[in-house]
Biotite code that builds the C-alpha atoms (Angstrom):
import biotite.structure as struc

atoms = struc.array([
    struc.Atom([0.000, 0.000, 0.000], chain_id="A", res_id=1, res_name="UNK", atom_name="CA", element="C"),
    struc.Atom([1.394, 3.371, -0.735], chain_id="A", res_id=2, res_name="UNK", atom_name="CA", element="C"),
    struc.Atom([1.639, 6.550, 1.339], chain_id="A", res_id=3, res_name="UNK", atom_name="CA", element="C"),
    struc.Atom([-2.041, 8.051, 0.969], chain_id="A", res_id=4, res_name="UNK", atom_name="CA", element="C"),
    struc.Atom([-2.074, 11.746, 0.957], chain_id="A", res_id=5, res_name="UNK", atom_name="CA", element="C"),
    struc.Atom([-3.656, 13.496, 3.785], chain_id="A", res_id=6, res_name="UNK", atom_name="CA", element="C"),
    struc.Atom([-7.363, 14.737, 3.186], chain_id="A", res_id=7, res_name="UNK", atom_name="CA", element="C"),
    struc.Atom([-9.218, 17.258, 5.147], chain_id="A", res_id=8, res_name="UNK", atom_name="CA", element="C"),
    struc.Atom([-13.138, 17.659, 4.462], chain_id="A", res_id=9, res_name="UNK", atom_name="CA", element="C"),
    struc.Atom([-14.637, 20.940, 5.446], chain_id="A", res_id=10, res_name="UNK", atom_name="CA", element="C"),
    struc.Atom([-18.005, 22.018, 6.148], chain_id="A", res_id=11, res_name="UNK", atom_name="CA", element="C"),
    struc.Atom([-19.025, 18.617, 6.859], chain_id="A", res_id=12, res_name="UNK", atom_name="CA", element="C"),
    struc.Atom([-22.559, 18.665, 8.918], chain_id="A", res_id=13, res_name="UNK", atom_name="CA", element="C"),
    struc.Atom([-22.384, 18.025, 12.582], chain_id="A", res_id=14, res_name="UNK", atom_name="CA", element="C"),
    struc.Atom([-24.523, 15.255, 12.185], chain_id="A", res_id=15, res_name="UNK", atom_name="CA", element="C"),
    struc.Atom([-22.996, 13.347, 9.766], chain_id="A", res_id=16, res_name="UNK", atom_name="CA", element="C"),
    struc.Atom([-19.893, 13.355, 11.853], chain_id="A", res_id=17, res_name="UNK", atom_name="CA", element="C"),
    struc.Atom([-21.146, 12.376, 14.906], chain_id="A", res_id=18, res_name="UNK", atom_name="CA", element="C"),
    struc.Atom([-22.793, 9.321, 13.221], chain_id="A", res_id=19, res_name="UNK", atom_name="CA", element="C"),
    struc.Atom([-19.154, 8.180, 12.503], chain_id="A", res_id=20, res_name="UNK", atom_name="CA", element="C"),
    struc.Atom([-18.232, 9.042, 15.757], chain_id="A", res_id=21, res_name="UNK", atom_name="CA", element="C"),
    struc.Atom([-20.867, 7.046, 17.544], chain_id="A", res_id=22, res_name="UNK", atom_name="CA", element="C"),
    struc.Atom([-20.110, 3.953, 14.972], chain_id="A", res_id=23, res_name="UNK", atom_name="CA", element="C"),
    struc.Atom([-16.593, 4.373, 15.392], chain_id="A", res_id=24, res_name="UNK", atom_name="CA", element="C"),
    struc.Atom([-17.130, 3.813, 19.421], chain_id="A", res_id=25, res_name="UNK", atom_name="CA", element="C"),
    struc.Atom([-19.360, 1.357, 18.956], chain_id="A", res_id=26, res_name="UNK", atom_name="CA", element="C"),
    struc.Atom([-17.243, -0.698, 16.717], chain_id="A", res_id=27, res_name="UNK", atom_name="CA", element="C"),
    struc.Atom([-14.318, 0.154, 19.384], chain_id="A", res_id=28, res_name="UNK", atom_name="CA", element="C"),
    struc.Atom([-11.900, 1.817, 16.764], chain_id="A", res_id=29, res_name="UNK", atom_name="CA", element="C"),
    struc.Atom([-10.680, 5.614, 16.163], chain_id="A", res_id=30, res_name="UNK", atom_name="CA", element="C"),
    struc.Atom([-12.807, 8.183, 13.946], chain_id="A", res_id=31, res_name="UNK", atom_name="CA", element="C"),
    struc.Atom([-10.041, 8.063, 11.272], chain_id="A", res_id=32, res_name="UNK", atom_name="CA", element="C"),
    struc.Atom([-10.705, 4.632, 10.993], chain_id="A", res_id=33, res_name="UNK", atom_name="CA", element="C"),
    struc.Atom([-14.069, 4.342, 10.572], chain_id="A", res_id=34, res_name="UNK", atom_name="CA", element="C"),
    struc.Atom([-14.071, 7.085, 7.788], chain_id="A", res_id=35, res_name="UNK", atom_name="CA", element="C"),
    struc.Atom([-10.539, 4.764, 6.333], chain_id="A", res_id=36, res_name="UNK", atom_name="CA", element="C"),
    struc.Atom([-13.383, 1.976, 6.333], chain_id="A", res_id=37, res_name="UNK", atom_name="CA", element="C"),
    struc.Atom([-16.391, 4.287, 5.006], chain_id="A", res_id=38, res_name="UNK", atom_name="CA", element="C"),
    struc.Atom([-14.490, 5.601, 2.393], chain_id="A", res_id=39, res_name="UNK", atom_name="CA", element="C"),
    struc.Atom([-12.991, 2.291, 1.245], chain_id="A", res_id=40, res_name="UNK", atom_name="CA", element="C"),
    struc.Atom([-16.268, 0.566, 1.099], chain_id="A", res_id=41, res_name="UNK", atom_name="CA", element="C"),
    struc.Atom([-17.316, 2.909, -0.966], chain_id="A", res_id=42, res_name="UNK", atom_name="CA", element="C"),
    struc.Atom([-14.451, 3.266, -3.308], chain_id="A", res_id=43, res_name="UNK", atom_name="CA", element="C"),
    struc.Atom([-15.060, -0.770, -3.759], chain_id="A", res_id=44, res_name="UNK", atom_name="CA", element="C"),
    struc.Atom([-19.188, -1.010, -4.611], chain_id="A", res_id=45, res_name="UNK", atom_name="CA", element="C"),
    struc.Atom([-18.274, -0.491, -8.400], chain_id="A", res_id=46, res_name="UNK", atom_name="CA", element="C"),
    struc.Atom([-15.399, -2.920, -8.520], chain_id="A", res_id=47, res_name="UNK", atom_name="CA", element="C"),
    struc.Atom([-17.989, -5.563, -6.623], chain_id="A", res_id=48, res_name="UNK", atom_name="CA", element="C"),
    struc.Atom([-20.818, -4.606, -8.744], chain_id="A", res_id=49, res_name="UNK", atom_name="CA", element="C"),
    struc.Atom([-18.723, -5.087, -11.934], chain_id="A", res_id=50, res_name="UNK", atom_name="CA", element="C"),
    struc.Atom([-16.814, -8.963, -10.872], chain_id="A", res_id=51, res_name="UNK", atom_name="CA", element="C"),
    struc.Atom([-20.935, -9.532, -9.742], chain_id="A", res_id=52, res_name="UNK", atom_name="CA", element="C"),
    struc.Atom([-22.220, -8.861, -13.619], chain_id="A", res_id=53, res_name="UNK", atom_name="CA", element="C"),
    struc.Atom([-18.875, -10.847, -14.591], chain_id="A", res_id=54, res_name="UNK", atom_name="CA", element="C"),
    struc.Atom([-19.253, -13.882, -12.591], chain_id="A", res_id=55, res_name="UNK", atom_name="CA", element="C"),
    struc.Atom([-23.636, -13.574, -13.721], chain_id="A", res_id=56, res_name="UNK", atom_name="CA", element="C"),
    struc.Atom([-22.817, -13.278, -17.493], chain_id="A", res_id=57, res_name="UNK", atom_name="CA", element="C"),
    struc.Atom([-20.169, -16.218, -17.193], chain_id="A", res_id=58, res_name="UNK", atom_name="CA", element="C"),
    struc.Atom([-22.754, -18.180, -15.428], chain_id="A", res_id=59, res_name="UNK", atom_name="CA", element="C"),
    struc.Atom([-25.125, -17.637, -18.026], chain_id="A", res_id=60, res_name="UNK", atom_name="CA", element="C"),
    struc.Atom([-22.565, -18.421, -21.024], chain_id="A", res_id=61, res_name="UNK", atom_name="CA", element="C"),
    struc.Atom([-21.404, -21.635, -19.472], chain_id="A", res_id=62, res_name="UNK", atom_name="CA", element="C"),
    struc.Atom([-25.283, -22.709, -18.808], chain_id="A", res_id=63, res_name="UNK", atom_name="CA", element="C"),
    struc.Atom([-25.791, -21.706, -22.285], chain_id="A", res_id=64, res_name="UNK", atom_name="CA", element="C"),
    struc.Atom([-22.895, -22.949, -24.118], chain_id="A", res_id=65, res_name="UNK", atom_name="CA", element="C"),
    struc.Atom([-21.475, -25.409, -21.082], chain_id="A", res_id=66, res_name="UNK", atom_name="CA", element="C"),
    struc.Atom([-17.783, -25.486, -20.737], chain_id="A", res_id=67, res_name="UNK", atom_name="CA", element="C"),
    struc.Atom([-14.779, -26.148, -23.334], chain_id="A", res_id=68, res_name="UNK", atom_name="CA", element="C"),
    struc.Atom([-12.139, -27.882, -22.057], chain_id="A", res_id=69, res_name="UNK", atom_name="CA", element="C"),
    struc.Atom([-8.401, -26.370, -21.824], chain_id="A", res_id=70, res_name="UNK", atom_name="CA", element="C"),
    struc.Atom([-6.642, -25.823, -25.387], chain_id="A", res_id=71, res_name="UNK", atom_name="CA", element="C"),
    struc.Atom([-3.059, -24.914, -23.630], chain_id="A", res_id=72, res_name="UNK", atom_name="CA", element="C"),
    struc.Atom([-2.019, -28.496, -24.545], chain_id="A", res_id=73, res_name="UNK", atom_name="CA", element="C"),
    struc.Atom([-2.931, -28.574, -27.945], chain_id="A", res_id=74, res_name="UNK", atom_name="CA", element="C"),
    struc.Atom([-1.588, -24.997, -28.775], chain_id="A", res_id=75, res_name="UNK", atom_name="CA", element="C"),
    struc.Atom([1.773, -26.029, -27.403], chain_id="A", res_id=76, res_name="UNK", atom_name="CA", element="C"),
    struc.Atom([1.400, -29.197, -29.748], chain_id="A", res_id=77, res_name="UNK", atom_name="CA", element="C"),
    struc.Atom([0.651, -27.165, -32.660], chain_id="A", res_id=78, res_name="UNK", atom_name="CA", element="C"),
    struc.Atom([3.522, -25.169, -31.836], chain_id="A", res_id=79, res_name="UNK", atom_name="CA", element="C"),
    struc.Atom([6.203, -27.803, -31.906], chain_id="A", res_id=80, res_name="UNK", atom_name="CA", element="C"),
    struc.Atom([4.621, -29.256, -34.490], chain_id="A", res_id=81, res_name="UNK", atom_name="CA", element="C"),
    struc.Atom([5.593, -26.079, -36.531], chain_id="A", res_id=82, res_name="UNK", atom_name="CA", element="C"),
    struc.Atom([8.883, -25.183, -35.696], chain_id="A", res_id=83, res_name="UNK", atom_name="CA", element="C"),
])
């Protein structure tokens, strides 16, 4: 993991920040990292969302079409056989 840059978010509503706060208690870690884990999540949904779709259209091609076995052997064959 690389040195993150430090962030500072302004005008953030009183509110919102003491929801973290009482989360962050709750959970029995600091404020910094409960936003680390907030922010994080987030930054992940798409990423999730998109290997979800992925692994749902591959299930539906390999229902459709079933499976094809491995060609690495007979590609290397070929191969050799050339040259």
């Amino acid at each position: 993991m690389s040195a993150a840059e430090a962030v500072k978010i302004r005008k953030l509503p009183d509110w919102v920040l003491d929801a973290h706060r009482a989360r962050a208690e709750q959970e029995g870690v600091s404020l910094e990292e409960e936003l680390r884990v907030v922010l994080t999540e987030a930054a992940l949904k798409p990423k999730l969302e998109f290997a979800a779709k992925a692994a749902e259209l591959t299930a539906s091609l390999k229902a459709k079409y079933g499976t094809f076995s491995d060609s690495t052997e007979l590609i290397r064959e070929d191969r050799e056989d050339r040259g």
